[in-house]
Structure formats: C-alpha cells, structure tokens
C-alpha positions in Angstrom: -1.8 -15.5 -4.6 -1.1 -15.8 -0.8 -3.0 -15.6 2.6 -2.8 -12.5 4.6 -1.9 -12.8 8.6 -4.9 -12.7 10.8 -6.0 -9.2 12.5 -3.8 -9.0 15.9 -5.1 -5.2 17.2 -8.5 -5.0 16.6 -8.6 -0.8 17.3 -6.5 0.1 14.3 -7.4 0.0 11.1 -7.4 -3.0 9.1 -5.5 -1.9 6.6 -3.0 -0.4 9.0 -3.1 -3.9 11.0 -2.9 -5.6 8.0 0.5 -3.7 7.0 2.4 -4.5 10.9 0.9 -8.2 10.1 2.7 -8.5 6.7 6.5 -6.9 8.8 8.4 -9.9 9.2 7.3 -11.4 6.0 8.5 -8.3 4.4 11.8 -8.3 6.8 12.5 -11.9 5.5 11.9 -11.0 1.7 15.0 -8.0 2.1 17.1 -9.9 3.6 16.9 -12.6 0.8 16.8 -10.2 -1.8 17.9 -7.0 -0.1 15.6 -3.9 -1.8 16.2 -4.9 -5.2 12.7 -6.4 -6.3 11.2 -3.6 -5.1 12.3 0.2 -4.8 10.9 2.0 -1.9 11.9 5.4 -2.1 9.5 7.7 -0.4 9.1 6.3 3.2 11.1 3.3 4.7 9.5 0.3 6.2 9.0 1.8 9.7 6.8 4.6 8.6 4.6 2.7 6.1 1.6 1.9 9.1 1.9 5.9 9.4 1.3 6.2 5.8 -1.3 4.3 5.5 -2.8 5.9 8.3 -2.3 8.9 6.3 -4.4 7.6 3.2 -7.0 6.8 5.8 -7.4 10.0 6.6 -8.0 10.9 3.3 -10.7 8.4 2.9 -12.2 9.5 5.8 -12.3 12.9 4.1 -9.5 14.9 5.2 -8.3 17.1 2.3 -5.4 15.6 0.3 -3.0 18.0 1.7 -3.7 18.2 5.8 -3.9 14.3 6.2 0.1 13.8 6.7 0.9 11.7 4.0 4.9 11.4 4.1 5.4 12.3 0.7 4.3 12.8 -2.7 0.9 11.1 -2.4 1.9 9.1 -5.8 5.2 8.0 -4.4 3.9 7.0 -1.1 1.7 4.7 -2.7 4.1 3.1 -5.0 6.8 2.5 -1.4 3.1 0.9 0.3 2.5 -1.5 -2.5 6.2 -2.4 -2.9 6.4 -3.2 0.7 3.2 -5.2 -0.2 5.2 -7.2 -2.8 8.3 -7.5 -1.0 5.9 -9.5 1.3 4.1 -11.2 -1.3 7.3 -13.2 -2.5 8.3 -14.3 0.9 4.3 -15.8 1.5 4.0 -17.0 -1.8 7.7 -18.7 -1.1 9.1 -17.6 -5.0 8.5 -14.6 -7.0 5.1 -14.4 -8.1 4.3 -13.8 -12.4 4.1 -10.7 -14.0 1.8 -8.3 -12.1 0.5 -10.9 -9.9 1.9 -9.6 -6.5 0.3 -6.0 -7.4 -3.4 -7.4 -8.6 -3.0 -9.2 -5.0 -2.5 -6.1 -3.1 -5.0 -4.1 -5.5 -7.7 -6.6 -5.5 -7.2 -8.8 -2.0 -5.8 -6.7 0.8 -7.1 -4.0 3.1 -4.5 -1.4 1.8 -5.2 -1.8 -1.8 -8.9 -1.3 -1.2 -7.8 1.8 1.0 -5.9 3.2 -2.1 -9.0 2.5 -4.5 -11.2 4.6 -2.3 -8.7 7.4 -2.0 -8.7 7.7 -5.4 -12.2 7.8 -5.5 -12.7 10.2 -2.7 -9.8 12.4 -4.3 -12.0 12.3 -7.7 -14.8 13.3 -6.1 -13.3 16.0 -4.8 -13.1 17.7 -8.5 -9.2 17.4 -7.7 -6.8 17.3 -11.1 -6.0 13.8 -12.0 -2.6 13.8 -10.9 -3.5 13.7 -7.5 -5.4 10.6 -7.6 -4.8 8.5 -10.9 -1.3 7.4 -10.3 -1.8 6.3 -7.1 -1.9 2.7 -8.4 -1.1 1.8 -11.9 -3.1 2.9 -14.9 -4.6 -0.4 -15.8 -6.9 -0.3 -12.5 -9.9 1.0 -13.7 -11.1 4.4 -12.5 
C-alpha cells in the first residue's frame, strides 16, 4: 500500500523506529483530517513509541501486566494501529479501500508483526483470550 521511512536510530527497536519514522506523516494526516478517520483514545501520539516499547516488552517475555503498557492492552493497540492509518493516508496521498491501511500495518510493518507475536506469546502463556485476541481485529488469524 505505501513504503515505510528508512530506519534512522539503529539502537531502538524497529518497530519503535519505525513508529518516530511514520510522525510527521501522521502529523500531516491530522491536520488534513483532524482525528476523525481515526479515534485514538488510549495514548496520544507522543506516547505511542513508549507503547510500543511496552508491547516489546511483552514479546520479550515480560508478563502482560509489569511491561508498562499505557492502557488497556486492547485499547492501546487499536490508538497504535490508528496512528498507523492516520499515516497510511498521508503516504498513500488518499484514503486507502476498506481495510487496506490495517492489512498494511498487520501484514507489512514492524509494529504489526510486534502485535502478532504479542498475541502469540500472551497465548502461550495459557492467558484468557481477552488479553490477547483483540489486540488486532478478529479476522487475523490466530
């Protein structure tokens, strides 16, 4: 759907570079559109690196509720990959079709493959399935 900015600080995580990279694309998107494409509810722009850095954390196997995430784990998730498609229409230069901004941020960014592996590594944990299901829509396969 779009390119994503090339790595600029090779000692944080991709995903978390990934996220600063995609800031003024995202910055550009609100002020075109102001927030109404996307709700963020959980954690403003600002904090979204941090929460990815959270979900890290979690992939790197700290439990679910001693890695920091700024939120409801579900919630958090949903204000990432809204920022993520916020982004995506300023790249891509027009809205993008149905669901196409979120398959590219499930299936071609750093974050979304973050978020996959959270949800595995929250599954393996035994953990109910509220705690890792819904943190990205139903229709990506777990």
């Amino acid at each position: 759907m779009c390119s994503l900015p090339p790595r600029h600080d090779p000692d944080a995580h991709p995903a978390v570079d990934e996220a600063r990279g995609l800031r003024g694309a995202y910055d550009r998107a609100i002020a075109k559109h102001s927030n109404r494409a996307v709700a963020i509810r959980s954690v403003d722009a600002d904090a979204i690196p941090a929460a990815i850095e959270a979900f890290v954390s979690v992939a790197e196997g700290v439990p679910l509720k001693e890695a920091g995430i700024p939120g409801v784990p579900m919630r958090v998730a949903h204000d990432i990959r809204g920022y993520y498609e916020m982004a995506a229409m300023e790249i891509a230069g027009h809205t993008p079709a149905a669901w196409a901004g979120y398959r590219w941020f499930r299936d071609d960014t750093k974050t979304g493959e973050l978020i996959k592996a959270v949800q595995n590594t929250i599954k393996a944990s035994g953990a109910s399935d509220a705690n890792w299901r819904f943190l990205l829509p139903l229709d990506a396969s777990m």
